[in-house]
C-alpha positions as CSV (number, residue, x, y, z in Angstrom):
1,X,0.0,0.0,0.0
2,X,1.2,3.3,-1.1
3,X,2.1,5.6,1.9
4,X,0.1,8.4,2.7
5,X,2.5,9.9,5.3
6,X,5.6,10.2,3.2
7,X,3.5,12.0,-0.2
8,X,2.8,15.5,1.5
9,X,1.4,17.6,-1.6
10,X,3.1,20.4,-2.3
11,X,0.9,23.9,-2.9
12,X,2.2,25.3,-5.3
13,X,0.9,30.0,-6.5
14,X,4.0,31.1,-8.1
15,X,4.8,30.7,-11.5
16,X,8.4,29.8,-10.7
17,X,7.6,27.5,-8.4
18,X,5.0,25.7,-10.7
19,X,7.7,25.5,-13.6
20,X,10.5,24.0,-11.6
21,X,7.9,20.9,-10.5
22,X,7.1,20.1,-13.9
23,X,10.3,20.3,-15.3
24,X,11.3,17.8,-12.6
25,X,9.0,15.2,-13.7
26,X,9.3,16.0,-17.6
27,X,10.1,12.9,-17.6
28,X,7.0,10.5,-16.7
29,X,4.9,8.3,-18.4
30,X,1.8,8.9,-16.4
31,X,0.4,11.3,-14.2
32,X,-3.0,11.4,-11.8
33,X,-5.0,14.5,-12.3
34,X,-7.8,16.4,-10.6
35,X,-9.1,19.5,-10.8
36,X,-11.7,21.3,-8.2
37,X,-14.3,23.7,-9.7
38,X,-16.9,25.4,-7.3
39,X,-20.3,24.6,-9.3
40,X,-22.2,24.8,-5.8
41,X,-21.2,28.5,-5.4
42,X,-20.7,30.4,-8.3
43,X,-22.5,31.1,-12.0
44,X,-19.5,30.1,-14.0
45,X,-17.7,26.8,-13.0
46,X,-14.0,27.4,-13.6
47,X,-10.8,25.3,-12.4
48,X,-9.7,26.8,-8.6
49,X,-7.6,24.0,-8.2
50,X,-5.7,21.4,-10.6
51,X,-4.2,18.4,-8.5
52,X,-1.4,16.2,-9.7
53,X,0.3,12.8,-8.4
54,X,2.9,10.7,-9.7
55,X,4.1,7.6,-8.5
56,X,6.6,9.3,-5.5
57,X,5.0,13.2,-5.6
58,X,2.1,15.5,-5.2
59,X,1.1,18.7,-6.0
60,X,-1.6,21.3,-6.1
61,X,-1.5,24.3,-8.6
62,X,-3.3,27.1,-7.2
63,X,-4.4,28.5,-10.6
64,X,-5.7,31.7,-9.7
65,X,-3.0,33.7,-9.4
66,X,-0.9,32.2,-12.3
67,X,-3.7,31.6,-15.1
68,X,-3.3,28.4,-17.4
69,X,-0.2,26.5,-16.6
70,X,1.5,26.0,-20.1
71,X,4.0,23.4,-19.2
72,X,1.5,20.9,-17.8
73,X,-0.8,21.3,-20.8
74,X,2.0,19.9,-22.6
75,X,1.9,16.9,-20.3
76,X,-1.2,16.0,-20.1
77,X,-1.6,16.7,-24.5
78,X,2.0,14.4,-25.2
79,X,0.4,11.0,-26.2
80,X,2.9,9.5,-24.5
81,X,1.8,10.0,-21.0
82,X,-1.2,8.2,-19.2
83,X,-3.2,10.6,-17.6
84,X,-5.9,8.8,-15.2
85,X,-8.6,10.8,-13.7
86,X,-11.3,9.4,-11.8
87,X,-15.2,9.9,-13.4
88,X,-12.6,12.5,-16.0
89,X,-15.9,13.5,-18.2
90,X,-16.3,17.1,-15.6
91,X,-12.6,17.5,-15.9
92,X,-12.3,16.7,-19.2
93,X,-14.8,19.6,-20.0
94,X,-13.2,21.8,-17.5
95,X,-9.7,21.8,-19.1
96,X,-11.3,22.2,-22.1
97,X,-13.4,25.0,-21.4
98,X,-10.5,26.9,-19.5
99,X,-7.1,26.3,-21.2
100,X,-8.0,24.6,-24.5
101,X,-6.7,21.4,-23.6
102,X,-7.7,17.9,-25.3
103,X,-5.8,15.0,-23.1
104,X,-5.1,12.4,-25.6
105,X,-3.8,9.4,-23.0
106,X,-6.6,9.1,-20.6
107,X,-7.4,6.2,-18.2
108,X,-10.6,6.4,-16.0
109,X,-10.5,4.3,-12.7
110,X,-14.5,5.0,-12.3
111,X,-15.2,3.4,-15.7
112,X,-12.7,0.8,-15.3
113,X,-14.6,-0.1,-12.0
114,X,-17.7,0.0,-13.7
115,X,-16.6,-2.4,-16.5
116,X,-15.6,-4.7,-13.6
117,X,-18.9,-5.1,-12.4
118,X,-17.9,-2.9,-8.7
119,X,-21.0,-1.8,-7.4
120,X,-19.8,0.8,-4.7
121,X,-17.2,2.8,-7.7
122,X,-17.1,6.4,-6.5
123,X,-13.5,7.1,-5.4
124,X,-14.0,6.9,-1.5
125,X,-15.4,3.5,-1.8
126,X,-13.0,2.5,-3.9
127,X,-10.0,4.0,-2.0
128,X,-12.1,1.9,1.0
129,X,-11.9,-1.3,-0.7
130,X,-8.1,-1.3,-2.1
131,X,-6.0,0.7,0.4
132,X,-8.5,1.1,3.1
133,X,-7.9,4.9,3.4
134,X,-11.0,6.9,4.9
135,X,-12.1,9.8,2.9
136,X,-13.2,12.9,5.4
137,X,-15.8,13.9,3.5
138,X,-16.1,16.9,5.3
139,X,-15.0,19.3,2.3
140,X,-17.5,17.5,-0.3
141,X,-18.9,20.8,-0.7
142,X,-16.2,23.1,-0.1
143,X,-16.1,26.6,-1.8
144,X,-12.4,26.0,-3.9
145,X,-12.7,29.7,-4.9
146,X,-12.1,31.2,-1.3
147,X,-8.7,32.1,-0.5
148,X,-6.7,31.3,1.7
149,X,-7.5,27.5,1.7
150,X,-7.3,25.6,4.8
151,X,-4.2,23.3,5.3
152,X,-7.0,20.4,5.9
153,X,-8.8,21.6,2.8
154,X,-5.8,21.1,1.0
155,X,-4.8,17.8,2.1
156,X,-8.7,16.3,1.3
157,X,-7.9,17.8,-2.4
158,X,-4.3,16.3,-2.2
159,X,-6.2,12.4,-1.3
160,X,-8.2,12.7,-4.8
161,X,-5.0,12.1,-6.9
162,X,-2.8,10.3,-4.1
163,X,-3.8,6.9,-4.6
164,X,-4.8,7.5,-7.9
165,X,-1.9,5.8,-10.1
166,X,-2.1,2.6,-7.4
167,X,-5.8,2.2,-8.4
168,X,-5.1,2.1,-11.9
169,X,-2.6,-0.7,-11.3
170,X,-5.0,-3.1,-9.9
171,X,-8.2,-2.0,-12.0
172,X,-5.8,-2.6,-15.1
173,X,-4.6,-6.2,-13.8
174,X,-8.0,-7.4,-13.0
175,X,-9.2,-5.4,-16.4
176,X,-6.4,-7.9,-18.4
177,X,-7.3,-10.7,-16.2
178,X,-10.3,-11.1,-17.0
179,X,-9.8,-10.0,-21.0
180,X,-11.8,-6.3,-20.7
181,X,-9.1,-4.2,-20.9
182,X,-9.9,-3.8,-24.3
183,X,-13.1,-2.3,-23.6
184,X,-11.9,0.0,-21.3
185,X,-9.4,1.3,-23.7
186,X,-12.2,1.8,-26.4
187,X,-14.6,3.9,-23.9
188,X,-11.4,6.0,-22.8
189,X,-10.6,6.8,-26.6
190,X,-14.0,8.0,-26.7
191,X,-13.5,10.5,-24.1
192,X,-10.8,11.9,-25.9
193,X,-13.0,13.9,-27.9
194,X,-14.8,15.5,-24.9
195,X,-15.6,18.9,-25.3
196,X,-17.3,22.1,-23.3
197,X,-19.8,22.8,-25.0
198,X,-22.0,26.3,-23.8
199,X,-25.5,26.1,-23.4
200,X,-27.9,27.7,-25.7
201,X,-29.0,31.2,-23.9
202,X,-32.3,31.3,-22.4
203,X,-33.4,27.6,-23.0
204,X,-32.0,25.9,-19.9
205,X,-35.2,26.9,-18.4
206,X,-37.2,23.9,-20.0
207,X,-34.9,21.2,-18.1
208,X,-36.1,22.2,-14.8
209,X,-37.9,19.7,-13.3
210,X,-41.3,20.1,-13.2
211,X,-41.3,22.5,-16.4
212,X,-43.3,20.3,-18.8
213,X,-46.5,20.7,-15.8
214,X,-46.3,24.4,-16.7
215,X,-48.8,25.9,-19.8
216,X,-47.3,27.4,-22.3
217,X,-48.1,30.7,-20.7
218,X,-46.4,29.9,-17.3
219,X,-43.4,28.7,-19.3
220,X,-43.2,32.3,-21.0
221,X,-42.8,33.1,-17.2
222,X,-40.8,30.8,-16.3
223,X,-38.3,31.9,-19.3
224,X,-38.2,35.4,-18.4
225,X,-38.2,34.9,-14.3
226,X,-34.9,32.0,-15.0
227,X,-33.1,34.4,-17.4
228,X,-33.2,37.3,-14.7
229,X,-32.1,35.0,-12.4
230,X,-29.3,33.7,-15.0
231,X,-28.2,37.6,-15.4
232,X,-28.2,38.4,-11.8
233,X,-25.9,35.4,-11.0
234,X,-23.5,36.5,-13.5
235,X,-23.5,39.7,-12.1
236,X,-22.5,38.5,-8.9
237,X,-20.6,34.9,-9.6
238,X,-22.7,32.8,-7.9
239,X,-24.5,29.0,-8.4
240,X,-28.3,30.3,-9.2
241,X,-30.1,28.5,-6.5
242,X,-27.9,30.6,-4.0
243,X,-29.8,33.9,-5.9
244,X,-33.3,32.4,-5.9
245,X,-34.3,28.7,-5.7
246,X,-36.5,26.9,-8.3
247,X,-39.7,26.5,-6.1
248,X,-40.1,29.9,-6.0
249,X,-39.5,30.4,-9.7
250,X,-42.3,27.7,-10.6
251,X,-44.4,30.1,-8.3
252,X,-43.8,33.1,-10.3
253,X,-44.8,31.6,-13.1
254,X,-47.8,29.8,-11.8
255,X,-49.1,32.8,-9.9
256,X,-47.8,35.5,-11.8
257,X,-47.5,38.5,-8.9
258,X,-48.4,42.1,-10.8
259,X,-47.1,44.4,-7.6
260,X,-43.6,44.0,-5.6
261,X,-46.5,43.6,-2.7
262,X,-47.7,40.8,-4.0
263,X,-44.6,38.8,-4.0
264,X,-44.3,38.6,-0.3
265,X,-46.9,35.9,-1.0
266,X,-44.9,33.5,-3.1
267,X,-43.6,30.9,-1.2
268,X,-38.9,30.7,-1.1
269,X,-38.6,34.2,-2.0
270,X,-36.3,35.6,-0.2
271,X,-37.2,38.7,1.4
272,X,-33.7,40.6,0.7
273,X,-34.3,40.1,-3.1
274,X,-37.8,42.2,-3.0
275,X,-36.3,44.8,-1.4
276,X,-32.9,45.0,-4.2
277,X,-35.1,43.7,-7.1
278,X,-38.5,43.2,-7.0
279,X,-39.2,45.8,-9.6
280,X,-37.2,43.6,-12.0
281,X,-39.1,40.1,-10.8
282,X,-42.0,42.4,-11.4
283,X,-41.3,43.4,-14.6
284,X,-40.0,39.6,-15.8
285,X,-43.5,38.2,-15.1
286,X,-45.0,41.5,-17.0
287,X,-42.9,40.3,-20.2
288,X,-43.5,36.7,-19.8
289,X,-47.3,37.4,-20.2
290,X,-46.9,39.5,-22.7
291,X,-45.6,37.0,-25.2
292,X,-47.7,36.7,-28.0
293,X,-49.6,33.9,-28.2
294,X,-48.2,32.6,-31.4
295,X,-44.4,32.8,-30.0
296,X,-45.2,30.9,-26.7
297,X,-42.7,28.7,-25.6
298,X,-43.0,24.9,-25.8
299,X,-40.6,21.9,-25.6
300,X,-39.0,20.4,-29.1
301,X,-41.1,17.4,-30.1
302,X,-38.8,14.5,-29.8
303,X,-37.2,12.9,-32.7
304,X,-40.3,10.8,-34.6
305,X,-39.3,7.6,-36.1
306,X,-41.1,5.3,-38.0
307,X,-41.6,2.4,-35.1
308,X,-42.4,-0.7,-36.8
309,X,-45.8,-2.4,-35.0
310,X,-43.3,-4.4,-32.9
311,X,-40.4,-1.8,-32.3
312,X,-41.3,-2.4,-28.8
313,X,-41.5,-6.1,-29.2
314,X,-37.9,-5.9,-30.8
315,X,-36.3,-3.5,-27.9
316,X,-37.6,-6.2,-25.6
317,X,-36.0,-9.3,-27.1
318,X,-32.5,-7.0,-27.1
319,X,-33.3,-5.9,-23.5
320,X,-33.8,-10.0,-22.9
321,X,-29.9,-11.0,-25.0
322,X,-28.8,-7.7,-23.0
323,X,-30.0,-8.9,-19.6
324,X,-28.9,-12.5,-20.0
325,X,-25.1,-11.0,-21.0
326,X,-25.0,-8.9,-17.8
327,X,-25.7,-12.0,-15.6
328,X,-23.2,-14.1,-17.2
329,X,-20.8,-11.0,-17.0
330,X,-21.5,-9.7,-13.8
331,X,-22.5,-6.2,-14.4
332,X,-25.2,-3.9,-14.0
333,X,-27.4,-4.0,-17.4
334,X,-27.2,-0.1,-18.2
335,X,-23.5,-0.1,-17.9
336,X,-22.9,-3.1,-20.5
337,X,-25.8,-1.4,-22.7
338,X,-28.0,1.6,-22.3
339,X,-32.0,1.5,-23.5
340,X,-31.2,4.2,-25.8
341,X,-28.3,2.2,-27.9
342,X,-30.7,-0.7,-27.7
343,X,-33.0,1.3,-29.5
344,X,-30.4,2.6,-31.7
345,X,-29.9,-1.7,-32.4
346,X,-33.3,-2.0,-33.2
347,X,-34.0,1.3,-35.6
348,X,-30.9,-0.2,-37.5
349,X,-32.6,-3.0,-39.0
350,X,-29.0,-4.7,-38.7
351,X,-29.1,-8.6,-40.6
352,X,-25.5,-9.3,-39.9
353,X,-22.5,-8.2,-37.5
354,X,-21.1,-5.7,-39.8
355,X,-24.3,-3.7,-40.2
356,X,-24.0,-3.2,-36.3
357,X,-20.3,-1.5,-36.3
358,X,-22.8,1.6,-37.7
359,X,-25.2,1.4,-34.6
360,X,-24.6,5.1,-33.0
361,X,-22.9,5.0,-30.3
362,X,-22.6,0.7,-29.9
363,X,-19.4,-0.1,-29.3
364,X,-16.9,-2.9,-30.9
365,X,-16.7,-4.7,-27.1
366,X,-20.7,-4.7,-27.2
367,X,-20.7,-5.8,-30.0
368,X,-18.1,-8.8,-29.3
369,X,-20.1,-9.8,-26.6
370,X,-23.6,-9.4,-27.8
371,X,-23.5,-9.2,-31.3
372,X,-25.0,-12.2,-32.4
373,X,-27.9,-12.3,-30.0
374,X,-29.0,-9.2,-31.2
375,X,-28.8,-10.3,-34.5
376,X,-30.8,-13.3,-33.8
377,X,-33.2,-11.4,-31.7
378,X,-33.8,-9.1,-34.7
């Protein structure tokens, strides 16, 4: 077991300081990576903190006062180094969104877990089971945009990559022991291409839950109520709940206050915000309801296809070769296959193994272990 006592991170604010560390391990072949954002408290998620292991050194790279830290983009981009992350899809984005980065090398001890079949695979569980090492989860929801940081604060970020590289040891032996490694290798190639992408303005309103209970009306409402709440967040960097909660934004739109007095009635709003803005709530309602009729709001229809009669029938026999795989394999049935690639199996109209390499989104492994049932199922 790796020792915890002996790997002290090093924190790491000056540019100097930061360039000397990776120049003195130029020279690896695989490096553990984390970052901390602050999603919880502010409007725009950014990286606060970027966390780094090898196998005999830690780091944490406090980028706020040195901006995107060149030499380590080099790292992390050079094909030739492994860098594992675990669940990297956040990160991934993250680095992407901030510096521009695309890691090429990546290995993913949550996915690799999942592959196996572990049931418990978030990192504290897993860091339980292999090295049993305790994660305080004290800091879960920590604010990594405050400055100073706490020296405990930075040790709970320091255990995220500590262990990291010794995890992917044993994940990758039992991967090639029991012949998956393969798949894991094709899942992390496809998180090469992960991206940040920026959501379309104004529309994030219509995946709040409970939205599709609204009218169309109360969704013009909810539209202009949300995007005043989205602007005042920017305005003062932080998460949107923390501004206003979603109760009370459903009850804005459902009861649609006409008078700043009248919004002392609507149950979560915080009394503070009528006093700073209740002329603007006011006035969102006023041009939610004055939306035309004819440009009311509504959700997208989903994709139509052409369902057979039994398209139904045919994602049941799949579910049935999909469900009798993941018994004989071990795993939990939406991790070896999703119901939506399922239906992608049976839109296809595949008649032979080759026809279901152009499934979207199906994967060779799938494929290699399901292939023919499907194929007979169809």
């Amino acid at each position: 077991m790796p020792s915890a006592d002996s790997d002290t991170a090093l924190y790491l604010d000056k540019p100097e300081a930061v360039e000397r560390f990776l120049a003195e391990i130029s020279d690896i072949k695989e490096l553990a990576l984390d970052t901390e954002g602050a999603s919880f408290h502010r409007f725009l998620d950014r990286i606060y903190l970027l966390q780094l292991s090898t196998r005999d050194r830690s780091a944490i790279i406090d980028p706020l006062p040195l901006g995107s830290p060149a030499r380590l983009g080099d790292l992390v981009q050079n094909k030739d180094i492994e860098v594992v992350f675990h669940d990297a899809d956040y990160d991934l984005r993250l680095l992407h969104q901030d510096y521009g980065w695309h890691v090429t090398n990546i290995f993913d001890t949550r996915i690799a877990s999942q592959l196996l079949g572990i049931k418990s695979f978030g990192l504290a569980a897993l860091l339980e089971q292999y090295f049993d090492v305790k994660l305080d989860k004290k800091h879960q929801r920590a604010d990594w945009s405050m400055r100073p940081l706490t020296p405990d604060m930075l040790e709970y970020a320091a255990q995220d990559t500590r262990y990291l590289l010794q995890l992917k040891d044993h994940l990758k032996t039992e991967l090639g022991r029991r012949m998956r490694l393969h798949w894991a290798q094709e899942e992390f190639a496809r998180l090469e291409g992960t991206r940040w992408e920026a959501e379309e303005s104004m529309e994030g309103f219509l995946r709040l839950k409970g939205a599709r209970d609204l009218s169309r009306r109360e969704l013009a409402v909810l539209r202009e109520v949300a995007n005043w709440r989205d602007v005042v967040a920017a305005e003062l960097d932080r998460a949107t709940f923390r501004v206003m909660g979603n109760e009370a934004l459903f009850e804005l739109a459902r009861r649609t206050p006409r008078s700043v007095s009248e919004l002392a009635a609507i149950k979560g709003m915080p009394k503070g915000m009528i006093d700073r803005a209740g002329g603007d709530i006011v006035a969102a309602v006023r041009r939610g309801m004055e939306v035309p009729e004819a440009e009311l709001p509504k959700f997208p229809k989903g994709q139509r296809w052409n369902k057979d009669r039994d398209f139904d029938d045919k994602v049941a026999r799949l579910k049935a070769v999909r469900d009798a795989a993941a018994t004989r394999l071990e795993l939990d049935p939406g991790v070896l296959c999703s119901r939506e690639r399922l239906e992608n199996v049976a839109r296809s109209g595949a008649k032979t193994i080759e026809e279901l390499a152009a499934v979207p989104d199906l994967r060779r492994w799938q494929i290699e272990e399901m292939g023919a049932g499907f194929i007979a199922a169809l």
